[in-house]
N, C-alpha and C positions, 0 to 999 in steps of 0.2 A: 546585120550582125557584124562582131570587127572578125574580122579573118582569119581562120584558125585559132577561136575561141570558142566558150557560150556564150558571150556577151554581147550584149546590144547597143548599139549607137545611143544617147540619150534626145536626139534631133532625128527626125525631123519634125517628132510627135509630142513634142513636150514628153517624156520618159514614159511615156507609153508605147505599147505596143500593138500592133493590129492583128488580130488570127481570125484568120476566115477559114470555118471548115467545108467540110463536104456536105453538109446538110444543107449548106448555104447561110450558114448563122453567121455572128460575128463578137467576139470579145477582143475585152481591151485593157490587158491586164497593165499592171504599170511593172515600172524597172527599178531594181533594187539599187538605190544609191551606193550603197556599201561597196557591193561587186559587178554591177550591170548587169544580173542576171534575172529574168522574169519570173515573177510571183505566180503561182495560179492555185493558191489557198492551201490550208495544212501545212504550211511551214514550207511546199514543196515548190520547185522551178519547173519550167517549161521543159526542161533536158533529163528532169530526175528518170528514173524508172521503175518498177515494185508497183506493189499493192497504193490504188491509193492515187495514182499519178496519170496525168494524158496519157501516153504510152501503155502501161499496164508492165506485163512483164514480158516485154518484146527481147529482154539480152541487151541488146547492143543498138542503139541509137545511131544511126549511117549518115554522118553531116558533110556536105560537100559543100567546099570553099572555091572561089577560084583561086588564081595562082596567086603567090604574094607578089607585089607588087603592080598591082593592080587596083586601079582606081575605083574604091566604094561607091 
């Protein structure tokens, strides 16, 4: 991800992205050209929240970046 965004690097996966869950599965959604932000169907991103979405209605999404300035 670039740092202290929702955005994803387009490399190193051709604008895909990899999510492994805890069930041990794997998808590979791709990344929105437009804004770098990842697809995971109904219109929604990876980061959305509500009905409908990965998360569900967790509130508030908890993303930790390291510092800026820091090599990706």
């Amino acid at each position: 991800m670039k740092i202290g965004t929702e955005e994803f690097w387009e490399e190193p996966y051709g604008m895909k992205t990899v999510i492994l869950r805890m069930d041990n599965s794997v998808d590979v959604p791709l990344i929105r050209k437009a804004d770098g932000k990842v697809s995971v169907g109904n219109g929604k991103t990876l980061f959305d929240i509500g009905k409908d979405t990965v998360w569900g209605d967790v509130g508030v999404i908890d993303l930790r970046h390291p510092e800026r300035g820091t090599d990706r």
